[in-house]
C-alpha positions, -999 to +999 in steps of 0.1 A: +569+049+222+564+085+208+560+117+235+551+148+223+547+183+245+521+202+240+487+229+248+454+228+251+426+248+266+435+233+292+471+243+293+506+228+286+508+189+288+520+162+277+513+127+267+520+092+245+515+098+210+498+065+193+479+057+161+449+070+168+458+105+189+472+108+223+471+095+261+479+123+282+500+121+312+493+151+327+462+145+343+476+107+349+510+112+367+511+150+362+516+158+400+545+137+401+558+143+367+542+177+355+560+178+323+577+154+300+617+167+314+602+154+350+593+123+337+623+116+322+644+130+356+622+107+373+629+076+354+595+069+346+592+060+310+579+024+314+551+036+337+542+065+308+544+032+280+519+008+308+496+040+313+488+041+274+486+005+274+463+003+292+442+035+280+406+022+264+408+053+244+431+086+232+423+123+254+430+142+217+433+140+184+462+150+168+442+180+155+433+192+190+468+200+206+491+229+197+522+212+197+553+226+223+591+220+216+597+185+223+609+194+258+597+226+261+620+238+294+655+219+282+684+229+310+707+225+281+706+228+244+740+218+227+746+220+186+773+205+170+788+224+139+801+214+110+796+175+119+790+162+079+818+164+057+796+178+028+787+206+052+818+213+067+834+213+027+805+236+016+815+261+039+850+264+039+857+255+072+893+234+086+888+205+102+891+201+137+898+173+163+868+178+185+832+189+178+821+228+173+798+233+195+773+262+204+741+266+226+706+276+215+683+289+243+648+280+247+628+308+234+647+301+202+625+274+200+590+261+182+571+231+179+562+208+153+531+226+130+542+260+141+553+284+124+590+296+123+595+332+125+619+351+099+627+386+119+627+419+107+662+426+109+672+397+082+657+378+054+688+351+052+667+327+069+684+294+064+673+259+074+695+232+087+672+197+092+693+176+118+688+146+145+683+159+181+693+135+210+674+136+242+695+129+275+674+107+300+697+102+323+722+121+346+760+118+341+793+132+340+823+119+320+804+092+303+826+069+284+815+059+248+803+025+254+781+036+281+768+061+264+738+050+252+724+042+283+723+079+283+697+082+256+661+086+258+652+092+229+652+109+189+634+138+176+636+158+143+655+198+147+655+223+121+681+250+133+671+279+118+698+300+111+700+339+103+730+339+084+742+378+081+739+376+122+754+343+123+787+363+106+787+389+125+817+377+145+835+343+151+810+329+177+777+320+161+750+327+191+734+359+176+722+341+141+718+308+164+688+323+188+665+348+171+633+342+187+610+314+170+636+305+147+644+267+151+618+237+150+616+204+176+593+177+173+570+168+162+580+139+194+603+120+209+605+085+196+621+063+227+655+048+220+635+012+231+622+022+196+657+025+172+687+002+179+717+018+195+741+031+165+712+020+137+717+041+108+686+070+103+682+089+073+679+127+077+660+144+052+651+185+047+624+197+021+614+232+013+581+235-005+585+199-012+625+201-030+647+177-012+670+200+001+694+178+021+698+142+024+722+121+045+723+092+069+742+093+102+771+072+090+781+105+071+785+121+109+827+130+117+816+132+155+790+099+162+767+100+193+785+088+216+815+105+209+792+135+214+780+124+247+819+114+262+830+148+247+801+171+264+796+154+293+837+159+302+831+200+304+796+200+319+768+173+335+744+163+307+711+158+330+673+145+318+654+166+293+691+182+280+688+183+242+723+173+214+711+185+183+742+168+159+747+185+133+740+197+099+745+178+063+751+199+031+730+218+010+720+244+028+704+271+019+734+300+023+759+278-002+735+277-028+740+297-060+717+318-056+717+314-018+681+298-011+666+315+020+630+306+042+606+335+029+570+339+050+549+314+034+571+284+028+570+249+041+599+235+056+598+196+063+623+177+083+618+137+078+644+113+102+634+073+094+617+058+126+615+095+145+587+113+120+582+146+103+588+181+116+563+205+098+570+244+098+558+272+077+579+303+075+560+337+087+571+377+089+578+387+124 
């Protein structure tokens, strides 16, 4: 099952994506779940997948909805650094022990079809395609082979990165959450949908050049390491977002570096999840 966010004329909502467009939610169990993070808190994915089931028709066309970030009010949004060895090789970086890990806010945030915004203070505008993990259920200390019961789903991230702010100092947040910068969609595919620890390729495109390309065997840190290792220093709760990490290529350890300019296309492809679509705009 696929759940995208998302707005209408009628407001935000959100609903079951399918072949042919979308069963919303919002108007079916929106009072008791008004947004896909309370449906997930709520535990009410298998009503979601019997409502559009049982729809005789989609509310919308794909065409019709402005899509939202994938959960468009996350609690929590953890990154994990330097978690491919290409990546962590390319930049020069040690190897640690335990994950890097920094926090994105939501306003740092776009969804799928929208357009990522390169600020005025910068043009090193980088793209980093990677595999977000959607937290559907509540816990603390979660061991590894329990962490998949943890899971609710897969979507696509591209976490845009303005590099000269990014350097600024040791801690990355400033280049990390410029306003508009990072893509999340275009959905969430269901982990009922992908078999715990399958492999998923990862894929980044820029104006149609392969860019990066890995599977998530190449990760040091795997999911559920992820998940023991987060949840021992804070409570991962539903709608909380593990985006995990970057392969190489980007676009800073090019030569020339490669940086998003207004007008581009960036693509983010993960097998079974979709494609995240962004152009690149002046802010």
């Amino acid at each position: 099952m696929k759940l995208a966010s998302y707005r209408t004329s009628k407001g935000a909502g959100y609903g079951v994506v399918t072949a042919d467009g979308i069963v919303d939610l919002t108007r079916r169990i929106g009072k008791k779940c008004p947004d896909l993070r309370a449906l997930l808190a709520g535990g009410a994915l298998a009503q979601a997948e019997k409502i559009a089931k049982a729809a005789k028709r989609v509310d919308f066309r794909l065409s019709q909805v402005r899509f939202l970030p994938v959960i468009p009010n996350p609690g929590k949004i953890i990154c994990v650094g330097l978690n491919y060895e290409e990546h962590r090789v390319e930049t020069g970086r040690d190897k640690t022990e335990s994950p890097a890990l920094f926090i994105r806010v939501a306003e740092s945030q776009v969804g799928h079809n929208q357009p990522i915004v390169m600020p005025p203070e910068s043009t090193n505008l980088d793209y980093e395609g990677e595999i977000a993990v959607i937290i559907g259920r509540k816990g603390r200390r979660i061991a590894e082979e329990k962490s998949w019961q943890h899971v609710a789903g897969y979507a696509c991230y591209n976490d845009g990165s303005i590099r000269d702010w990014q350097r600024h100092t040791l801690q990355w947040t400033a280049g990390k959450n410029f306003s508009q910068t990072g893509g999340f969609g275009p959905w969430m595919t269901t982990r009922g949908e992908i078999k715990d620890a399958e492999e998923l390729t990862l894929e980044t495109r820029l104006n149609g050049q392969v860019m990066q390309h890995a599977t998530t065997e190449m990760m040091i840190h795997r999911i559920p390491r992820l998940i023991r290792y987060i949840s021992t220093f804070t409570t991962l709760e539903p709608g909380d977002v593990i985006v995990t990490g970057t392969p190489g290529g980007v676009g800073a350890r090019r030569t020339p570096p490669v940086w998003m300019k207004p007008g581009d296309t960036v693509e983010i492809e993960v097998s079974k999840v979709g494609v995240l679509v962004n152009t690149i705009k002046a802010g």
